[in-house]
N, C-alpha and C positions, 0 to 999 in steps of 0.2 A: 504493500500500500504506500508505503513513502517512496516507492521508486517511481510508483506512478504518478503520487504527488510532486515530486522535483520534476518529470518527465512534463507534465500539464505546465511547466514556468517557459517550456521551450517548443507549446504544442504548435503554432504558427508556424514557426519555421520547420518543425517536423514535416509539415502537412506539405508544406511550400516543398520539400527536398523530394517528400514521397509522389507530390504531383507530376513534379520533373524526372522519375524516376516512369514514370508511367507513361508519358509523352514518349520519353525517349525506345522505351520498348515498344510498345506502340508501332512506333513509325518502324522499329525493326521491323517485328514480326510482318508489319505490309510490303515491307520489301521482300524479305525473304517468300513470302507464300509468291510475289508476282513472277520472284527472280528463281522460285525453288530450287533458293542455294540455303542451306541450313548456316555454313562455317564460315563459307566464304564469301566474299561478295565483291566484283571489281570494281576499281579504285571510281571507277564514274562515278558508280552509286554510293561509294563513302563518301564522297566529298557531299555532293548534293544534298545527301543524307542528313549531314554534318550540320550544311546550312540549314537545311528544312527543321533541323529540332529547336536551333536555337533561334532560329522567328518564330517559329511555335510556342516555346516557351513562354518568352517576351508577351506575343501576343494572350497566348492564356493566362498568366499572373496579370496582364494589366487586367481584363476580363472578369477574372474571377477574383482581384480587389475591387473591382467596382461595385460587382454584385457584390461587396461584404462576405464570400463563404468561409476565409477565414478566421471572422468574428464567431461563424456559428460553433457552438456546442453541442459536440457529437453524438454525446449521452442523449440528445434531444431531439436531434431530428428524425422524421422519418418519410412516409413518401414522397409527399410534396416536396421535401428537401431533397430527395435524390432524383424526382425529376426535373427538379430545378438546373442542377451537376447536368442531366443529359443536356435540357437544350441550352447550356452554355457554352458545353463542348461541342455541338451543334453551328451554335455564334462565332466561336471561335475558328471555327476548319473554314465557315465561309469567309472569314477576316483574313484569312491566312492564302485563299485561294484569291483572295482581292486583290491581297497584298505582291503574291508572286504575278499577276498579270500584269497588273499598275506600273509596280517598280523594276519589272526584268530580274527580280534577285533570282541568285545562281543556285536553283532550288529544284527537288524532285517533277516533273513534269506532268505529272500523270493527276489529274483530280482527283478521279476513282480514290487515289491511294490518298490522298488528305482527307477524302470525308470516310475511308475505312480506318484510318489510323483515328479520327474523331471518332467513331463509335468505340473502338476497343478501348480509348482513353473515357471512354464516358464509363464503359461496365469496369473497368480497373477501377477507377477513383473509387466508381460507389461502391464495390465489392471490398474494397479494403475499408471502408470508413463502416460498412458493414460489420465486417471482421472486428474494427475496434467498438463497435455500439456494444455490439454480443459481449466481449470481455470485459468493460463497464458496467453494463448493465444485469447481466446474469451472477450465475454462484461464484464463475473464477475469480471474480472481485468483491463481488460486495458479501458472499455467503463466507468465498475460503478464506479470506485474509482479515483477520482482526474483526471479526465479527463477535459481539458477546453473545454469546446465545441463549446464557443464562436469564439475559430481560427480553429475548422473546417472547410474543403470544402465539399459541398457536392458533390462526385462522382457518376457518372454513369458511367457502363462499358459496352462498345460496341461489342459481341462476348464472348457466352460462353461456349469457348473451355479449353483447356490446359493453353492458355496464361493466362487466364482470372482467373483461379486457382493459378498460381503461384504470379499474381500482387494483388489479393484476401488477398496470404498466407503472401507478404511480409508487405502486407499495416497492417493486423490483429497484424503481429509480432512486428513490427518496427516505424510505420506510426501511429498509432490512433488516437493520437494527431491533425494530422495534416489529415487525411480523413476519413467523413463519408461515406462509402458507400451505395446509398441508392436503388441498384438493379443492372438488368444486363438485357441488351436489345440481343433478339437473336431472327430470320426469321424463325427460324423453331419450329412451332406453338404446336406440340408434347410435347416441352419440358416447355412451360407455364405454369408457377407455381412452377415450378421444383427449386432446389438450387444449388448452386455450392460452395462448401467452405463455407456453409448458409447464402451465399446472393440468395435474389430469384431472377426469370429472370421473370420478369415484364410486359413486350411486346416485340414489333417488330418496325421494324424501323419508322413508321408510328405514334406511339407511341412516340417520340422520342421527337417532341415540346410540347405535352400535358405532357410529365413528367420532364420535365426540369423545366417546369413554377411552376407547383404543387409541387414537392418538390425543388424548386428554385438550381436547379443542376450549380454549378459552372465551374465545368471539366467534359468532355469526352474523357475518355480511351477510345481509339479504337483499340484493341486488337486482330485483326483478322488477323491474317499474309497473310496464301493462301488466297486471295482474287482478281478477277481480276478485274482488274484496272474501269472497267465500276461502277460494282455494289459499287468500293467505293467512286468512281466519285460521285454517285447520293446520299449515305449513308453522306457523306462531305456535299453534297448540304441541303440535310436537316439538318445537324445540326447547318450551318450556321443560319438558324432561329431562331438560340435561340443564348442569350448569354453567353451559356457556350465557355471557352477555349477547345480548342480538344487537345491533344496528340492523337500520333497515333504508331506501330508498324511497322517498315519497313519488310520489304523481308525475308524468311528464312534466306538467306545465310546474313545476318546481326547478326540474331539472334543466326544463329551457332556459327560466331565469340564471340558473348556472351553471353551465357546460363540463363542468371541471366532475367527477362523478364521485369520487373521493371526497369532495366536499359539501358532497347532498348529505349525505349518510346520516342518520339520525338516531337516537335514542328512539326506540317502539313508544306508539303514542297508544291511547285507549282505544282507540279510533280504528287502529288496526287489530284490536284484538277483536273490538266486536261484532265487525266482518256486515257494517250494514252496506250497502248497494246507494251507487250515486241518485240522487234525485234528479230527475226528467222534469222539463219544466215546459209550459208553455211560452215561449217568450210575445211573443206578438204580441196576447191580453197583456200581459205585463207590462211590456212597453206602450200599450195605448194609452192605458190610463195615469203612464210617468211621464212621457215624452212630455217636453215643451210648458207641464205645468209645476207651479210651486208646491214643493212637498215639506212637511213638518214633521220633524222627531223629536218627542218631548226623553228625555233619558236617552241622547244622542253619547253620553261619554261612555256610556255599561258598554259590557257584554253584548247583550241584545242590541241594544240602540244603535253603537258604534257598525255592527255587522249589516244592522238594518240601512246607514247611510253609506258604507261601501258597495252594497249590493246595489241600491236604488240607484244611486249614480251615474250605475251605467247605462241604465234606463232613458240617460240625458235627457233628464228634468232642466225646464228653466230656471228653475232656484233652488235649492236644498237648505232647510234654518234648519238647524240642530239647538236644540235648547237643552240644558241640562244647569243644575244647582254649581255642579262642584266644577270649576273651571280647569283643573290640570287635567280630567282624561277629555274634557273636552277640548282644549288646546289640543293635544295628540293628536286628535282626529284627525281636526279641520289643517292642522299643516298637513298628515298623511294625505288628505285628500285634494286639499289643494297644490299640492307637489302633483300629483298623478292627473289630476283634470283641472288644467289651467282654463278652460276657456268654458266651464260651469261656474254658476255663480252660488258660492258657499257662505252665509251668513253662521256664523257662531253665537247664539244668545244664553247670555247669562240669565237664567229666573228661574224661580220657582212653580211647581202646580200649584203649590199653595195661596199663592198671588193673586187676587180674581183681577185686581185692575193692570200687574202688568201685564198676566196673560192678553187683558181685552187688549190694551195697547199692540201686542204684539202682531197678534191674529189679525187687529184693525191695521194695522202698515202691513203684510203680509199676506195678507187674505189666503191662507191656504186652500189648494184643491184636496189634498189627502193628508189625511195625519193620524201617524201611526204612537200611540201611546206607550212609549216603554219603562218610561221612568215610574219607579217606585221602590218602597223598600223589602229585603227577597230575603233576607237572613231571617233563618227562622228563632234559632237563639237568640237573637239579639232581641226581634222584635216581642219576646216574649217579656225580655227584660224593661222594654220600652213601649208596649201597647198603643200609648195613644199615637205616640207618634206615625206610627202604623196606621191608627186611623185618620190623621190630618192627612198624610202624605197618598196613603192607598188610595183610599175612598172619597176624601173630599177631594184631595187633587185631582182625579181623574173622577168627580161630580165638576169641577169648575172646567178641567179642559172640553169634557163633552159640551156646558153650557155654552162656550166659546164658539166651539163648531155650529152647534144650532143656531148661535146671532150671527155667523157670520159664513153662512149658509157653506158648510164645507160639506163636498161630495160626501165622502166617506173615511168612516174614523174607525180604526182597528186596536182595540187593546190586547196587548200581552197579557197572556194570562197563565195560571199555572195551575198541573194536576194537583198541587196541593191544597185547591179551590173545589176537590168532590169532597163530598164528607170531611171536611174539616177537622184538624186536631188542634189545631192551634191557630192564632191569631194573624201570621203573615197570611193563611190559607184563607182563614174567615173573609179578612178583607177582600181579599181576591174574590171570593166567591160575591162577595158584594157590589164590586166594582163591576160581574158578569150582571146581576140586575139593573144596577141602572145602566147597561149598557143596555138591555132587552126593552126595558121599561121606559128609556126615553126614547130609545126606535120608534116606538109607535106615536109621540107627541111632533116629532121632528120630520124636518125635509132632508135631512143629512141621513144619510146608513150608518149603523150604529151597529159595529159586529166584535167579534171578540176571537184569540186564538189561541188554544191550552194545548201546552205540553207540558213533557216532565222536563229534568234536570240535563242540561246540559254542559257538555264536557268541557275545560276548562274557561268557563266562564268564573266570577268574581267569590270567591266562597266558596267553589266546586272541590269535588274532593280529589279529585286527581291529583291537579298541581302539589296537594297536600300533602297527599304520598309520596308523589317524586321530590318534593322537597325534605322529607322524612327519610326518605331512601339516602340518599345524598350526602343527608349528615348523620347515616350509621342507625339509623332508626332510636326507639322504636314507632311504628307504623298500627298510628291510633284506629282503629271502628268501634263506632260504639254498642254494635252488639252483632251477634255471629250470626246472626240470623235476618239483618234487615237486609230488604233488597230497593233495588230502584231503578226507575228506567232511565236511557241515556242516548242523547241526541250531541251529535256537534252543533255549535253554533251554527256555519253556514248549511248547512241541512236547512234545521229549524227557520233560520228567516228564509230558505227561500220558500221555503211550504207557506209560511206567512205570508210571502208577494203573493204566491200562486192564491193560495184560500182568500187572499183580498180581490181577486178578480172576478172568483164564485158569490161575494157576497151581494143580497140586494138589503141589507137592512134585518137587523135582530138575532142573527144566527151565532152558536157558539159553532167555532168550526175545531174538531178536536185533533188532532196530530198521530199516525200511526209510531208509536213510539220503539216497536217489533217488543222484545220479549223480554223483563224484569230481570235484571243481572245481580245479583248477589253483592252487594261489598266486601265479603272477606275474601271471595275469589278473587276479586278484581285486586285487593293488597297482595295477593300469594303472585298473579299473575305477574306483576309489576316488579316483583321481588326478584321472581325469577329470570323474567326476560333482562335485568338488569347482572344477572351473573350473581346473586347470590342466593344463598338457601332458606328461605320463610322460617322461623323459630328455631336457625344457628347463628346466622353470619345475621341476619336483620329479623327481630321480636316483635313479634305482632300483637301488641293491647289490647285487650275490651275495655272500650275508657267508658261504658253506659249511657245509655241513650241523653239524650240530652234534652230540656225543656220543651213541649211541644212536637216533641219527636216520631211520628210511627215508625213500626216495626215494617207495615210493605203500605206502598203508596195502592191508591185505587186504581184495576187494570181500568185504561182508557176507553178500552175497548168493552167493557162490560156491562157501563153506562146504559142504562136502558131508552131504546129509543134513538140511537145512533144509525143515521140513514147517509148512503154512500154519497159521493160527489163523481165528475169524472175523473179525477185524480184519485191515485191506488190508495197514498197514504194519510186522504183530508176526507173526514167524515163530519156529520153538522148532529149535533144534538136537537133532541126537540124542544123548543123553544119555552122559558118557563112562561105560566099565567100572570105576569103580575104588571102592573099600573104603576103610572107616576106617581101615583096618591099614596099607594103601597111603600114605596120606594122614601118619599118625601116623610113618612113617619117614622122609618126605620131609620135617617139621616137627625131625626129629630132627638131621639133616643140615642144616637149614637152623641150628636152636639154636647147632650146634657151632660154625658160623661166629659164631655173636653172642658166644659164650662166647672169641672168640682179641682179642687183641689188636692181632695183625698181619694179619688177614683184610684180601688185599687184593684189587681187582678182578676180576684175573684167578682166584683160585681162587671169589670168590665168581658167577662166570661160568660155570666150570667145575663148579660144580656146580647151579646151575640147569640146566646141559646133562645133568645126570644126572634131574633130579624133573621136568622140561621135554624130553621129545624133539623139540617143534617148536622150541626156542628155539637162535635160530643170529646172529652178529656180522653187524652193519650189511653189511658189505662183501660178506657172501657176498650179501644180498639185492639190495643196490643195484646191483651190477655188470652185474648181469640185463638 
């Protein structure tokens, strides 16, 4: 290795002595085949000879300093580099046959034999810079010589495609130090035995814990980009059996933004473990109803909000106002999006729902066509610890934004809403469920459509438990749940709003539109899964807590789909509940009885419980639900 290192202080001039080295045989070998003299060769053609190499020369170093290919680094190039070499040696032979007509110099005569002596110098150069790529870049160098081996990982790579060649080519160039490669797992059974970048492909997914063990594999690259979400669903589930760590590769359009494939490579998100299938959208409806008009997002900084004004965007709205209280995630946004769409017009407003005069104000300079309601408060602990606030914020805020929309005749208004709004256990839910009435209950008074859109818990949004875990993981655990047995359903963010654009194009006024959420996931599998696919062992290397349910908390949310009265749409995964029976009159006394409590001082838990059991008949205490 140090000989190679002092060798690289004089690689220029190496390359320059080896090119001239090539020229000059070159031109033999085209004499000799024309003159088939192997030894000899009369003095005519020595001299000519003689002249011909050293214009050739001349001419090819000016040539190939101009093109910079001394500057290149050999370890690095590849095709395009060596066909670059052909047509210079190409440019060169015509420069040289210019040369010999122009100036009469006292040079071999025959053409032929300068554009064959140019090809034989074109496969020489790149055959040798071949030869030195191969002993840089393989084991003679980087494996045999001063390699520790001891801080190797040993990798396996999952998919042998394209990806799996470029993360191959950077690990061999860059990396060997730090990874063994010691195969490449691929399902299609043809190619077994085969090599890719001369790693062989070893087996199939099946394969996958017998070769982990056997050569005690540390990491799995999962390198397979088009894949749909089942087959990696099940390809994740086995590698959980081993304790390698997994990396994985996201989505094409990830990878375009980055070309480099080594540096897509991710940590496994929930997202790939729970193997849901992309959403199909209609966009047309979508964009009829966004195109060209002012849109409003009240809780524009959240989770939801924020995804709901990336998404809409593209819809190129004439306007987009994002409202939200707390101005640093709403900052984030509005440069994120105004970086990305310069030539949409992005208002950022700071206010409250709570506000009935500057909402009017706003609504009144703004006049929105659509506005989608996201803001509100979603922690369930907290809000148990803080109730009223939960109900200024929930329910009267989203009672003053819908009255906004009624004076200032907005098309149609969608709130966010959430499964923890069916049978009620606590008070973030209750609200919610309340916010679903007078959504129903002022539809029928109003010229605006008044609809609503429930799902469960989506993955890392603000509170979410994922993040939770991966940050638990990270710092050596332990990796809290608070009970063994609660489950819950789970949507990503851009899923879920785009079922929300879609379900807002279905709606004409009062409908709850409910979200196919597919199937209740467990949370202590989901901490074992994370544990795992992270390379370590669930209650050795990272301790998994029951830290107990927490305030308000159920044991399994209500299936979505179990709802009575659930009638389809044309979309697979938005169905519409039936609508409840209740009046503005209805509505307006249950805000009354809610006011009273805001108006005490002493309103504590228990009667602000008690009386959600009065404007709530489905809402009933943890206990009674969980004991079940």
């Amino acid at each position: 290795m140090e000989k190679i290192k002092k060798l690289s202080k004089y690689r220029s001039f190496i390359l320059i002595i080896l090119d001239i080295l090539c020229i000059a045989f070159a031109y033999y070998l085209g004499v000799v085949l024309i003159t088939d003299s192997v030894f000899k060769l009369e003095m005519y053609y020595v001299r000519r000879l003689t002249q011909t190499i050293i214009v050739s020369v001349i001419v090819y170093q000016i040539v190939f300093h101009l093109a910079g290919r001394y500057k290149a680094i050999i370890r690095y190039e590849d095709g395009k580099d060596y066909f670059i070499y052909f047509i210079l040696c190409m440019i060169s032979s015509v420069i040289i046959a210019i040369v010999r007509k122009v100036f009469h110099i006292f040079m071999l005569e025959r053409i032929k034999l300068i554009i064959l002596a140019g090809i034989f110098i074109s496969l020489m150069m790149i055959a040798y810079r071949l030869i030195i790529r191969y002993i840089l870049v393989n084991d003679i160098v980087n494996r045999g010589i001063n390699v520790n081996k001891t801080n190797q990982k040993n990798l396996l790579i999952i998919g042998a495609g394209n990806a799996a060649h470029e993360i191959i080519k950077t690990v061999h160039t860059k990396m060997t130090e730090n990874y063994n490669i010691v195969g490449i797992i691929d399902d299609n059974q043809k190619r077994l035995n085969y090599t890719v970048s001369g790693v062989k492909i070893i087996g199939n997914r099946n394969d996958i814990v017998k070769i982990c063990k056997e050569k005690n594999v540390d990491l799995i690259f999962f390198s397979i980009a088009n894949i749909d979400s089942q087959n990696k669903k099940q390809i994740l589930n086995i590698c959980q059996a081993t304790n390698a760590k997994v990396r994985i590769l996201p989505g094409m359009k990830e990878i375009i933004r980055n070309k480099k494939m080594f540096d897509n490579l991710r940590d496994v998100e929930i997202e790939d473990i729970l193997g849901r299938d992309p959403v199909k959208l209609d966009n047309e409806n979508i964009e009829s109803l966004i195109k060209e008009k002012v849109i409003l997002v009240t809780g524009a900084g959240g989770s939801i909000g924020s995804e709901l004004c990336r998404q809409i965007i593209k819809y190129k709205p004439q306007k987009l106002v994002m409202l939200d209280i707390y101005e640093n995630n709403l900052y984030d946004i509005e440069q994120e999006l105004k970086y990305k769409f310069t030539r949409i017009e992005i208002d950022a407003v700071i206010a409250s729902v709570r506000d009935k005069k500057r909402l009017r104000q706003i609504f009144e300079k703004y006049r929105p066509y659509l506005v989608f309601h996201a803001a509100a408060h979603k922690h369930v602990p907290l809000m148990e610890n803080s109730p009223l606030e939960a109900i200024k914020n929930n329910i009267f805020g989203t009672y003053n934004v819908t009255n906004a929309c009624d004076e200032f005749e907005v098309k149609r208004f969608i709130l966010i809403s959430t499964d923890k709004a069916v049978n009620p256990t606590n008070i973030m839910g209750a609200t919610k469920r309340m916010c679903e009435m007078i959504v129903q209950a002022k539809n029928k008074v109003s010229k605006t459509e008044f609809a609503a859109v429930r799902f469960g818990n989506v993955l890392g949004s603000n509170g979410s438990v994922v993040p939770l875990f991966k940050k638990q993981i990270t710092e050596g655990g332990p990796v809290t749940v608070t009970h063994k047995d609660i489950t819950r359903f789970f949507m990503t963010i851009p899923e879920a709003v785009e079922l929300v654009l879609q379900a807002m194009t279905y709606a004409n006024g009062g409908e709850i539109f409910v979200l196919d959420m597919g199937e209740p996931v467990k949370i202590y599998d989901l901490a074992v899964s994370l544990i795992k696919l992270s390379g370590y062992i669930p209650n050795e290397d990272i301790e998994i807590k029951i830290s107990g349910l927490r305030p308000g908390e159920k044991l399994y949310e209500e299936l979505l789909m179990g709802e009575e009265g659930l009638e389809k749409t044309a979309h697979n995964k938005i169905f519409v509940a039936e609508p409840l029976n209740i009046t503005m009159q209805d509505v307006q006394k249950k805000l009354n009885l809610l006011n009273e409590l805001l108006e005490k001082d002493d309103s504590d838990n228990k009667e602000i419980k008690e009386t959600f059991k009065q404007i709530i008949p489905t809402f009933k205490e943890p206990e009674e639900v969980n004991k079940k």
